[in-house]
C-alpha positions in Angstrom: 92.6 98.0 106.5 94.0 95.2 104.6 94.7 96.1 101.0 96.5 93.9 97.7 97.6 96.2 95.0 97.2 94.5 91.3 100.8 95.0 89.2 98.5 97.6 87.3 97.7 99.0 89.7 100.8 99.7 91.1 102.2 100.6 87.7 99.0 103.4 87.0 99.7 104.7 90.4 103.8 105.3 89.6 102.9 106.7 86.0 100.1 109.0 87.9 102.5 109.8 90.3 99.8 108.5 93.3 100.7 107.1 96.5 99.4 104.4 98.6 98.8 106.9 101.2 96.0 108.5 99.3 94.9 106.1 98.0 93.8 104.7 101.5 92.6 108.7 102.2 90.6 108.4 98.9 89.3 104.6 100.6 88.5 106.4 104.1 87.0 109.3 103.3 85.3 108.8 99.7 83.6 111.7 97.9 81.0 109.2 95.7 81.4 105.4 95.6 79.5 102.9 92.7 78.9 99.7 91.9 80.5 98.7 88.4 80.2 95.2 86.7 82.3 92.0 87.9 81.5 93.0 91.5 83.8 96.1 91.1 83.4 99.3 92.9 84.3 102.6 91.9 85.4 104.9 95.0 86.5 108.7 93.9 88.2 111.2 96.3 89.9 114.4 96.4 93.1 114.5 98.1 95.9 117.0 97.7 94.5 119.2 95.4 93.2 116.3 92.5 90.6 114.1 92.4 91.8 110.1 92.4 89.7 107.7 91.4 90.2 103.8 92.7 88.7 100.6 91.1 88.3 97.5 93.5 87.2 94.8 94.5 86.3 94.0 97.9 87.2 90.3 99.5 86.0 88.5 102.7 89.7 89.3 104.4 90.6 92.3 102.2 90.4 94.8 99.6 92.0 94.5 96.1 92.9 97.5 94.3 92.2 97.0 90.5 93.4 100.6 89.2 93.7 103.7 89.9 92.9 107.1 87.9 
């Protein structure tokens, strides 16, 4: 799986304390996923004891993480 994390992204996930790692669990193996505006998609997960949710959007070649919660 090809994946681009945003700067704010990247920042939210080292405030949140989240790693790349679950994020691409939360990706895999996604509890609920929804459409948003923009052609977002909201994809939420539990992994390690918390639930993480990821905003993206997805490319032809790739995913682009917006956030993550």
């Amino acid at each position: 799986m090809n994946i681009e994390y945003s700067l704010h992204a990247m920042r939210r996930m080292r405030q949140r304390a989240i790693i790349d790692l679950e994020v691409e669990y939360v990706l895999t193996h996604p509890q609920r996923t929804g459409a948003l505006p923009d052609e977002r998609k909201e994809v939420v997960g539990f992994v390690n004891h918390r639930f993480i949710k990821v905003i993206l959007i997805e490319k032809e070649n790739h995913i682009k993480i917006i956030t993550v919660i």
